[in-house]
C-alpha positions as CSV (number, residue, x, y, z in Angstrom):
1,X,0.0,0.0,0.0
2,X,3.0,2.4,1.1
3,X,3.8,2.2,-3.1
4,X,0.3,3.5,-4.2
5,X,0.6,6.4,-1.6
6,X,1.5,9.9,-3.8
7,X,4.8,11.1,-2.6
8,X,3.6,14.2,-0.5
9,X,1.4,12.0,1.8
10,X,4.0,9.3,2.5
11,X,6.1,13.0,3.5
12,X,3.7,13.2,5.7
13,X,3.2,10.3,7.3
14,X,7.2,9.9,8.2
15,X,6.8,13.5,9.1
16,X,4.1,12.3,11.7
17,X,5.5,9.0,12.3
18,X,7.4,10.4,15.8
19,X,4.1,11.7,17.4
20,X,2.3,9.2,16.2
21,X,4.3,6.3,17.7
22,X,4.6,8.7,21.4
23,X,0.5,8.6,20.9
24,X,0.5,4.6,20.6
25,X,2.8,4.4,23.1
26,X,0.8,5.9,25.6
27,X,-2.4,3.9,24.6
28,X,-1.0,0.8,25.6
29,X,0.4,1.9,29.0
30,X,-2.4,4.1,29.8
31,X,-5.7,3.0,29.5
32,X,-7.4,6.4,30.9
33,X,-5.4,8.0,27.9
34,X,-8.4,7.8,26.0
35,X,-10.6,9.5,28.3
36,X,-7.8,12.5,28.3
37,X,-7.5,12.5,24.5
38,X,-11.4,12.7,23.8
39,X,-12.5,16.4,23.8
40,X,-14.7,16.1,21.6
41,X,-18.0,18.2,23.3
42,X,-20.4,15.0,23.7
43,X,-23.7,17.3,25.0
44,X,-22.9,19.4,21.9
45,X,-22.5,17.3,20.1
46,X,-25.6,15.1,21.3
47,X,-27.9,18.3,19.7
48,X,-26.9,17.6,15.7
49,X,-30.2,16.4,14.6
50,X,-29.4,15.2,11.4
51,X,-28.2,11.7,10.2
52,X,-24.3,10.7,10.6
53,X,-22.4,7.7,9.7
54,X,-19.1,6.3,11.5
55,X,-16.9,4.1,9.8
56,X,-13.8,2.6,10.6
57,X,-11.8,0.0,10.0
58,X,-11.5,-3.9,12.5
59,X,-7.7,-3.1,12.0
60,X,-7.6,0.2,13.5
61,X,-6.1,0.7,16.9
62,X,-8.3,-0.2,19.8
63,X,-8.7,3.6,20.7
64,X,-9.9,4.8,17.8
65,X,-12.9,2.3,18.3
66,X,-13.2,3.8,21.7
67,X,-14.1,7.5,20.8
68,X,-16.0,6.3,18.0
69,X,-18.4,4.0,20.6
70,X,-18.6,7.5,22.5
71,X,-19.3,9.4,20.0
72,X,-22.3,6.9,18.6
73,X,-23.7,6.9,22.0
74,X,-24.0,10.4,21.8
75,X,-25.5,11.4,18.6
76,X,-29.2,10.3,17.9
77,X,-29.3,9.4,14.2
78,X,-25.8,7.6,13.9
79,X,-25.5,4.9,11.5
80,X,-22.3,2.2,11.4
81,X,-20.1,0.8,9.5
82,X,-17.0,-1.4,10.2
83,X,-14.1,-2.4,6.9
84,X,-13.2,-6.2,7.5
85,X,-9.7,-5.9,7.0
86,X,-8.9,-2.4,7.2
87,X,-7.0,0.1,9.8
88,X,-7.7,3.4,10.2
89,X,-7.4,4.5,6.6
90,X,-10.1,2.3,4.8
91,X,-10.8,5.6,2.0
92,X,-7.3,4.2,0.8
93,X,-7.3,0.9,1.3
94,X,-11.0,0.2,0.6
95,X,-11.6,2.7,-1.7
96,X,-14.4,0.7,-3.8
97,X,-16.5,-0.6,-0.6
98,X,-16.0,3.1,1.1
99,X,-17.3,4.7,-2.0
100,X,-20.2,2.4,-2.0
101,X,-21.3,2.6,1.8
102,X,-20.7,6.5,1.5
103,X,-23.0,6.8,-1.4
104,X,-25.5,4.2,-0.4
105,X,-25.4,6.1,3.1
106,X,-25.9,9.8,1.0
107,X,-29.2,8.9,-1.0
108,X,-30.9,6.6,1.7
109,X,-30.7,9.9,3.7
110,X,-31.6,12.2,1.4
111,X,-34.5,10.1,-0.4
């Protein structure tokens, strides 16, 4: 996959790759980390009315599942979708099945 990535986004990603690896770090030997991470304004965000779907991907680290749960708890019209096989990237990886569950997601909402 690294290969198919265009040259300024794998700059980025080595760019990031320090913080990145501090941030996994601290997952795994903190499990409150998550709590401190999430600010993300859950009453606030519990007020948008209209629909919203989360994806991600069974491959992704075990936080990112984590605000995503909190965040679906919160919001009254959330829809799911999980990527069998995919981390936290699935637009790339999975770009044929994202399209489709994007789309699919788009016109059954605004039918």
């Amino acid at each position: 996959m690294w290969e198919k990535l265009p040259p300024d986004m794998r700059q980025t990603f080595v760019f990031n790759a320090p913080t990145w690896i501090d941030e996994m770090r601290e997952q795994l030997s903190d499990p409150t980390a998550v709590t401190r991470v999430m600010t993300v304004d859950l009453p606030r965000l519990a007020t948008f009315t209209q629909p919203l779907l989360l994806t991600r991907g069974d491959q992704s680290p075990p936080f990112f599942s984590t605000i995503l749960d909190k965040i679906a708890a919160a919001v009254p019209h959330v829809q799911q979708y999980t990527f069998r096989g995919a981390g936290h990237v699935p637009h790339l990886t999975h770009a044929d099945e994202y399209v489709r569950v994007a789309t699919d997601f788009i016109r059954r909402d605004v039918a």
